[in-house]
C-alpha distance (Angstrom), angle and dihedral (degrees) to the residues before:
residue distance angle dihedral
X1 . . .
X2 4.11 . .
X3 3.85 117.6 .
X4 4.14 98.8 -121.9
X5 3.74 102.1 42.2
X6 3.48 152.4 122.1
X7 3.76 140.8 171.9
X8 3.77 121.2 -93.0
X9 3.51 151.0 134.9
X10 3.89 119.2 64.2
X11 4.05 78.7 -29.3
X12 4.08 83.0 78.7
X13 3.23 102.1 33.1
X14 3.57 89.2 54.5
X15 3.99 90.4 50.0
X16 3.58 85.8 54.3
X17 3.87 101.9 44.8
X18 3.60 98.4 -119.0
X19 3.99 96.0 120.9
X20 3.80 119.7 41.4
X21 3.29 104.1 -128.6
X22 3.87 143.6 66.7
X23 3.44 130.9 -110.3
X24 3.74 124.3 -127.9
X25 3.84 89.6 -161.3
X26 3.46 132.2 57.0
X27 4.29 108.9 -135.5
X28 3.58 129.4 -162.2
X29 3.72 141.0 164.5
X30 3.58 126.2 -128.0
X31 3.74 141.7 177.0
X32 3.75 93.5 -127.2
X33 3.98 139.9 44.7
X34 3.54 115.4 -19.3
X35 3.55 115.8 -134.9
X36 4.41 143.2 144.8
X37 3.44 132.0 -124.4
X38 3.70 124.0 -167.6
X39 4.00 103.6 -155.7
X40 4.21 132.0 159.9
X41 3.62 95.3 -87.0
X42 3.82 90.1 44.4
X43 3.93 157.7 -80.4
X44 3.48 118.6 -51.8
X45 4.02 125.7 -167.4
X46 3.89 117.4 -160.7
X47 4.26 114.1 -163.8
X48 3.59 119.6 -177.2
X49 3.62 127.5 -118.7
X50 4.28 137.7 -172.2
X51 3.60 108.6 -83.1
X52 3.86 84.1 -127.8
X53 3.42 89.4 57.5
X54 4.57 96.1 49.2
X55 3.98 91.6 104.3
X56 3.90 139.8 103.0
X57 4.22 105.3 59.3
X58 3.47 129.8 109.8
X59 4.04 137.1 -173.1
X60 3.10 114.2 -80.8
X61 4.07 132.5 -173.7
X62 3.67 106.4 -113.7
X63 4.08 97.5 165.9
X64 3.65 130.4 -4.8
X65 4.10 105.9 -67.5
X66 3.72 93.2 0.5
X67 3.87 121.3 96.3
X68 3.67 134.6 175.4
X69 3.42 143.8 -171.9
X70 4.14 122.2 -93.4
X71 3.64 139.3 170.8
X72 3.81 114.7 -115.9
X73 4.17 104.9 -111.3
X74 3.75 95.6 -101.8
X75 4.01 86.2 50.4
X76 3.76 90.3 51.6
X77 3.65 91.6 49.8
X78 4.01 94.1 52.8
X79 3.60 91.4 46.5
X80 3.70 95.1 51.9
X81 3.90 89.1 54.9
X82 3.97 92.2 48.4
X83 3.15 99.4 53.1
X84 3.87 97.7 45.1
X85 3.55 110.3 106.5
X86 4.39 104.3 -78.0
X87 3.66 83.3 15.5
X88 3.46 100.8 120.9
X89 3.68 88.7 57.2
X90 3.73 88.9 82.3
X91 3.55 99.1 124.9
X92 3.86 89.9 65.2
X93 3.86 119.4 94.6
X94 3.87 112.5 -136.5
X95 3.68 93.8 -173.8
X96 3.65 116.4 45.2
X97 4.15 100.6 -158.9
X98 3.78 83.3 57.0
X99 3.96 127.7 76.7
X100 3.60 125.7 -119.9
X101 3.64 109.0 -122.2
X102 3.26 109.1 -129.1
X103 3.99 123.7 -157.2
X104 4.22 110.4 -121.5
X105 3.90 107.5 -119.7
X106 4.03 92.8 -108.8
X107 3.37 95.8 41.6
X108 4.05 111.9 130.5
């Protein structure tokens, strides 16, 4: 529905079977405005993200002929943290005897 997205959050890991239950919306992230739609095939949610940050999805088959756009589990995951509330803090280390773990630059 938005030019720039792909599905995430609990919406992924949903698709995926890591969480146990549905999801009544859809979620994705984009680079631009944020917004919902409620439509007949469903509600959709769009969050924004950091450009730098708009990796780590792939194509997937969703229904025969019709693909779409979804962030590899570990992708979901990440993007669930950053965009809970202080999540984008995550460079910040709360406990100084511990490291900061720091994501590799081709991690995705």
């Amino acid at each position: 529905m938005v030019r720039g997205s792909y599905i995430s959050l609990q919406s992924a890991l949903a698709h995926y079977g890591l969480i146990p239950e549905g999801t009544p919306v859809v979620t994705s992230v984009t680079t631009t405005r944020p917004g919902a739609w409620k439509t007949p095939l469903g509600d959709f949610d769009f969050r924004r993200i950091k450009v730098e940050l708009f990796f780590g999805y792939q194509l997937v088959d969703v229904a025969p002929g019709q693909g779409a756009f979804i962030a590899t589990p570990k992708k979901a995951l990440l993007d669930l943290i950053y965009l809970q509330p202080g999540g984008d803090d995550i460079d910040t280390n709360p406990h100084p005897r511990r490291p900061v773990i720091r994501m590799p630059g081709g991690w995705r």
